[in-house]
VEXDRENLO-293773 format. One record per residue (C-alpha): residue number from 1; x, y, z; residue in one letter. Coordinates in nm, 2 decimals. Layout:
// residues N
> NUM / X / Y / Z / A .
...
END
This chain:
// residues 214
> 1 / -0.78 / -2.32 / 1.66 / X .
> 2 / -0.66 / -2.33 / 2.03 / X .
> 3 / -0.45 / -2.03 / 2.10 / X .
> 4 / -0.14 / -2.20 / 2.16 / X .
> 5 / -0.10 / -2.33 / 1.82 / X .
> 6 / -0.22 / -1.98 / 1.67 / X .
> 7 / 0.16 / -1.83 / 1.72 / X .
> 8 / 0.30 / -2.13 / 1.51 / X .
> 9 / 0.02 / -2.18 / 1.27 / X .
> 10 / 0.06 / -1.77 / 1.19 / X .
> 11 / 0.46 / -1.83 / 1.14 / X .
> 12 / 0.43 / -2.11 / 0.91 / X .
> 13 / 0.14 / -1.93 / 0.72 / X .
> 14 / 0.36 / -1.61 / 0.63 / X .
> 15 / 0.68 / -1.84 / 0.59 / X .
> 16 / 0.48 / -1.98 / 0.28 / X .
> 17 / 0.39 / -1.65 / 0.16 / X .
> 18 / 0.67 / -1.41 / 0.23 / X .
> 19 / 0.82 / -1.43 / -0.14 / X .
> 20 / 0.50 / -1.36 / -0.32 / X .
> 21 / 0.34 / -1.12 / 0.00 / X .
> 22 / 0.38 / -0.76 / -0.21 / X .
> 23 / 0.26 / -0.90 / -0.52 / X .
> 24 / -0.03 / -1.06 / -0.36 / X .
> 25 / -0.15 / -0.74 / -0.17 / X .
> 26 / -0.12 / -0.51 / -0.47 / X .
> 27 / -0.33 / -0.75 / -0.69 / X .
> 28 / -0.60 / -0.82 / -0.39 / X .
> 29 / -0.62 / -0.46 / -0.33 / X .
> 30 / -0.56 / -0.27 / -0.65 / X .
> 31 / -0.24 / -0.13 / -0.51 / X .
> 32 / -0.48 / 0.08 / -0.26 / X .
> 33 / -0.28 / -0.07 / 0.03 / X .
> 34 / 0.04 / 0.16 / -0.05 / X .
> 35 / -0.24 / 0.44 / -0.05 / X .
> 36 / -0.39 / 0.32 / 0.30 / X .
> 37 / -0.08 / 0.26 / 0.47 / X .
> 38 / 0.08 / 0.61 / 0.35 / X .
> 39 / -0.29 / 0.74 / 0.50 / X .
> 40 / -0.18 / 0.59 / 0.84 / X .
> 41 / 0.18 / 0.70 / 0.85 / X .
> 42 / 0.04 / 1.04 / 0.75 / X .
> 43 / -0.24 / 1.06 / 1.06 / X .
> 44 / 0.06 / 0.92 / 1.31 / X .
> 45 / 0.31 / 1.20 / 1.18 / X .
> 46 / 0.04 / 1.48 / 1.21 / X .
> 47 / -0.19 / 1.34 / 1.54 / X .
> 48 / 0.12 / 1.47 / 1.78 / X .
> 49 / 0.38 / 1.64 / 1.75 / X .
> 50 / 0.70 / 1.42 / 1.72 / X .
> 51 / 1.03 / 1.51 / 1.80 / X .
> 52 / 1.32 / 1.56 / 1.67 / X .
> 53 / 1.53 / 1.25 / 1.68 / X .
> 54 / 1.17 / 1.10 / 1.73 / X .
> 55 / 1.23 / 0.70 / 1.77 / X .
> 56 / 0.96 / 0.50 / 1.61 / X .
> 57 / 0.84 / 0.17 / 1.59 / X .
> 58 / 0.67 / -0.04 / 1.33 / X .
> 59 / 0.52 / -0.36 / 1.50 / X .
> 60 / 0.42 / -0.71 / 1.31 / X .
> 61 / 0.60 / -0.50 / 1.01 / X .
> 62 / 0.61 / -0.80 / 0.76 / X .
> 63 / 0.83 / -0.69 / 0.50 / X .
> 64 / 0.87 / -0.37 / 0.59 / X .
> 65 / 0.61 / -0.12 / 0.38 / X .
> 66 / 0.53 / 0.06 / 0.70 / X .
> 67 / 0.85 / 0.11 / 0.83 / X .
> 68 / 1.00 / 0.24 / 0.48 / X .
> 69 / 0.73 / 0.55 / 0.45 / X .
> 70 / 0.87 / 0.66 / 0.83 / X .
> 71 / 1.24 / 0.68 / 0.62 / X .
> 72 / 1.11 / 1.02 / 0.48 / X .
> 73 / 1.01 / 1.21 / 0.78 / X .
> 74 / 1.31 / 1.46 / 0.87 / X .
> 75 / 1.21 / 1.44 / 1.26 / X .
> 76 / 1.26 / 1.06 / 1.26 / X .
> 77 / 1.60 / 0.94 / 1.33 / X .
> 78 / 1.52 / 0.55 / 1.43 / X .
> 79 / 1.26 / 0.30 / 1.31 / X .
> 80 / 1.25 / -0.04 / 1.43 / X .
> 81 / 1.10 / -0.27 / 1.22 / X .
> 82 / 1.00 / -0.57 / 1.43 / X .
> 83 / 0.82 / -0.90 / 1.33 / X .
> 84 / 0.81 / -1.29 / 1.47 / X .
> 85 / 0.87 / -1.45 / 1.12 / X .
> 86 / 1.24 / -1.45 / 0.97 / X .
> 87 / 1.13 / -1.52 / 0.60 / X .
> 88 / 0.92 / -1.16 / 0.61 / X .
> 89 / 1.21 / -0.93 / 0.74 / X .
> 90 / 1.43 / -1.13 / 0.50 / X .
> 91 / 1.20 / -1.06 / 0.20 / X .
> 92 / 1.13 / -0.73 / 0.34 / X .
> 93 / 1.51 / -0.62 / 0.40 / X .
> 94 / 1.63 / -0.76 / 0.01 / X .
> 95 / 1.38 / -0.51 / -0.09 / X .
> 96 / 1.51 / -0.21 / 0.11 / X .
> 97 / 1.87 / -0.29 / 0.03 / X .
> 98 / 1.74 / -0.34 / -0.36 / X .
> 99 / 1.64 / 0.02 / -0.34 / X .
> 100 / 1.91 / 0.19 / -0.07 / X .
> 101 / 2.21 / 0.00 / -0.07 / X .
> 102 / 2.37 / -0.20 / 0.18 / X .
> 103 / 2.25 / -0.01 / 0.45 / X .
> 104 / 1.93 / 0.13 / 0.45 / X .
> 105 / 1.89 / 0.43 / 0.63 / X .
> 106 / 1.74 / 0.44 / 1.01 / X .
> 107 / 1.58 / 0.13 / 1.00 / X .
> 108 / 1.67 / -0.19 / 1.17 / X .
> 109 / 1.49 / -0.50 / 1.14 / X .
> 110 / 1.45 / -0.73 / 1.46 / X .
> 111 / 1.28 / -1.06 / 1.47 / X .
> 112 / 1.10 / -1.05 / 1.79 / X .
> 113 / 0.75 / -1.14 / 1.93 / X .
> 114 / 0.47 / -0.83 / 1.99 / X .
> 115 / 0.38 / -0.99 / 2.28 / X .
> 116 / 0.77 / -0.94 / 2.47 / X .
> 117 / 0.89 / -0.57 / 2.25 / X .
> 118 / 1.25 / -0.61 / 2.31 / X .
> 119 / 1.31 / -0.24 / 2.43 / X .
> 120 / 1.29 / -0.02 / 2.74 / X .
> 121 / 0.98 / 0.16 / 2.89 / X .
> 122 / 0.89 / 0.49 / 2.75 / X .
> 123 / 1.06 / 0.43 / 2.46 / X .
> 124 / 0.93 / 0.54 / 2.11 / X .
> 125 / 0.75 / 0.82 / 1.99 / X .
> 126 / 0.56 / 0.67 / 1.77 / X .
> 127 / 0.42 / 0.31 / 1.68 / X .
> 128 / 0.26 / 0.21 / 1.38 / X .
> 129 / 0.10 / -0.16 / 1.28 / X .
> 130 / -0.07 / -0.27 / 0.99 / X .
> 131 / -0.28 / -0.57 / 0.96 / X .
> 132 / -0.10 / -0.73 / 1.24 / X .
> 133 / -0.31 / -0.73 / 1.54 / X .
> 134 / -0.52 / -0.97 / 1.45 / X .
> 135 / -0.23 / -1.19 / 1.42 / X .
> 136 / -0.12 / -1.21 / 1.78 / X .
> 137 / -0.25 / -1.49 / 2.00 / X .
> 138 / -0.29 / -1.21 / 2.31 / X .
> 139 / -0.41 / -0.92 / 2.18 / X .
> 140 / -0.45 / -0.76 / 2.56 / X .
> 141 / -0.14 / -0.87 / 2.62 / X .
> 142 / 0.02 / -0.75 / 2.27 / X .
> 143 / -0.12 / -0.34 / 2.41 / X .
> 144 / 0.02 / -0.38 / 2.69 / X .
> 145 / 0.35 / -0.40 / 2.52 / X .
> 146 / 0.28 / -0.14 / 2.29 / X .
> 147 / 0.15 / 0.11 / 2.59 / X .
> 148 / 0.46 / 0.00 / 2.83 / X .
> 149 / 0.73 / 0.08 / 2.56 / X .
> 150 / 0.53 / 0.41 / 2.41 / X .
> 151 / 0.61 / 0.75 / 2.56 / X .
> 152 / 0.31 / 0.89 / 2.78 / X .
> 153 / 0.13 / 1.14 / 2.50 / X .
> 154 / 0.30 / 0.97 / 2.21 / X .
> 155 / 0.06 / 0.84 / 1.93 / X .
> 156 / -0.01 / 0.47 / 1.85 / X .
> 157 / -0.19 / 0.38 / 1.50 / X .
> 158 / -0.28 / 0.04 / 1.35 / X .
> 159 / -0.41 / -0.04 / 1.02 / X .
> 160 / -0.63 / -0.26 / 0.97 / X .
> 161 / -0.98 / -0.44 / 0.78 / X .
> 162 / -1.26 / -0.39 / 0.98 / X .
> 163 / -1.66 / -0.40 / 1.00 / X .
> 164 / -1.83 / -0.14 / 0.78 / X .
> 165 / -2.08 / 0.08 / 0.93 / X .
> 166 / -2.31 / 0.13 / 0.59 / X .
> 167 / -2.52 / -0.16 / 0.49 / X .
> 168 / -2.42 / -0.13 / 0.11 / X .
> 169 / -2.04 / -0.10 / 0.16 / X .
> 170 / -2.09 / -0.39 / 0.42 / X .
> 171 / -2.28 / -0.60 / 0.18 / X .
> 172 / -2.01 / -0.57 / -0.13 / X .
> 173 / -1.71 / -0.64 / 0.11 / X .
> 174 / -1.82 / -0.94 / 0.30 / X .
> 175 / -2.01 / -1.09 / -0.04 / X .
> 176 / -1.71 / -0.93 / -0.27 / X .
> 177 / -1.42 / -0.88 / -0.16 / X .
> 178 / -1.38 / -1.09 / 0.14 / X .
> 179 / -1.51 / -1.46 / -0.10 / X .
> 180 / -1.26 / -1.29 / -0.37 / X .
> 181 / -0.92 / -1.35 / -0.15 / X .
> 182 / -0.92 / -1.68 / -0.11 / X .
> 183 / -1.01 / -1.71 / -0.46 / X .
> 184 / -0.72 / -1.50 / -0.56 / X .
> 185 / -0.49 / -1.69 / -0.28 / X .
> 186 / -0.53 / -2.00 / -0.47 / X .
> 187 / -0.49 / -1.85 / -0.82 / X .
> 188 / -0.20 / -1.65 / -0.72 / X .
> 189 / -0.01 / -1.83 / -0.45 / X .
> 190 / -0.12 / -2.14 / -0.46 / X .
> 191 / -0.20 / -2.14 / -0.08 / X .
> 192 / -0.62 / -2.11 / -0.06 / X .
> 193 / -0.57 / -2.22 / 0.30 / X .
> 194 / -0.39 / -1.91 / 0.42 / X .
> 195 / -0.57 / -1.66 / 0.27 / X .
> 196 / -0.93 / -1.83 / 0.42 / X .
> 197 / -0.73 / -1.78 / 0.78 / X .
> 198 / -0.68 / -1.39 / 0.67 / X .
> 199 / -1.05 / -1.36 / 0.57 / X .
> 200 / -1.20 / -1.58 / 0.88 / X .
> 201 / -1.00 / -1.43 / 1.14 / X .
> 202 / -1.18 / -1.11 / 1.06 / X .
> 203 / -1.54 / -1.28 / 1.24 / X .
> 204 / -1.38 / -1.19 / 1.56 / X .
> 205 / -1.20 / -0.92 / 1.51 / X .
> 206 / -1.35 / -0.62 / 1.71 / X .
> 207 / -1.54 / -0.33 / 1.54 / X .
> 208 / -1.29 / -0.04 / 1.49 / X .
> 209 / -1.50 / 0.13 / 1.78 / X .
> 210 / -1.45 / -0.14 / 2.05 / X .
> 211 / -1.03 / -0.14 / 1.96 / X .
> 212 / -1.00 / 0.22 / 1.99 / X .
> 213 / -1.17 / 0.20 / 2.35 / X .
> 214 / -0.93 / -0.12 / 2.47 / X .
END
């Protein structure tokens, strides 16, 4: 795929899924995404110490999981929820107005690109993404952003698959679970295609060692 088209190709992709994008990741993962992604907003909350009236943000935030579990937290006061694709943050916002009313507390969902974060330098506190990285067409370019509009000190924390270090776990989750989702894409959603780009992209996706050190 030629990086230009990636942005588009990744836009359509998660346009077809947005309705059925919940549903899917609890039956792919057993529901142990909720527990991952509570993991991560837990490690970001307790890594530094955020401020009161801390401003966060949650980056590529699909339909807005991420940014929800930051709601709780007393010191936060703002969460943008930000994300390229329309269809997500609608799905994402029917959900959070399903569950708080018209006007879900602190959040606000922005359609905007990770590659041009539509906010000042020195910004947030805190910034959060989950499986989203790998999604961008510049990923240098994408931490940039994130390191311009992040406070000096402040705590960044993405959420991600990755490359298992043990031979045995390695073996059952690239001969398991990795064949399984496309499998379950096409049973489920009807859409094998996009759930063999989620599984693929992973070949060159860097080892959780090299994206800590970029």
């Amino acid at each position: 795929m030629l990086v230009e088209d990636k942005e588009q190709f990744i836009h359509k992709l998660f346009s077809r899924i947005a309705q059925n994008y919940d549903f899917l990741n609890d039956m792919m993962t057993l529901y142990m995404h909720r527990a991952w992604k509570r993991q991560l907003i837990k490690k970001a909350g307790s890594g530094i110490k955020i401020p009161k009236g801390a401003r966060v943000l949650d980056l590529c935030t699909g339909t807005g999981d991420i940014a929800e579990m930051w709601i709780d937290d007393p010191r936060v006061t703002e969460i943008a929820a930000i994300d390229s694709c329309a269809p997500m943050l609608t799905t994402g916002y029917a959900k959070l107005q399903k569950k708080y009313g018209v006007n879900p507390p602190k959040i606000h969902m922005i359609e905007a690109d990770a590659l041009e974060i539509p906010f000042e330098d020195n910004y947030f506190d805190a910034i959060t993404v989950g499986f989203g990285l790998r999604n961008v067409k510049d990923l240098d370019k994408a931490l940039m952003e994130i390191l311009r509009v992040l406070k000096p000190g402040a705590v960044f924390a993405s959420l991600d698959l990755g490359h298992p270090f043990i031979p045995l776990v390695d073996g059952v989750y690239k001969n398991l679970f990795l064949k399984l989702v496309p499998v379950l894409g096409s049973s489920l959603a009807n859409d094998k295609a996009a759930y063999e780009y989620l599984v693929n992209s992973l070949e060159t996706w860097p080892s959780q060692r090299q994206l800590s050190e970029a």
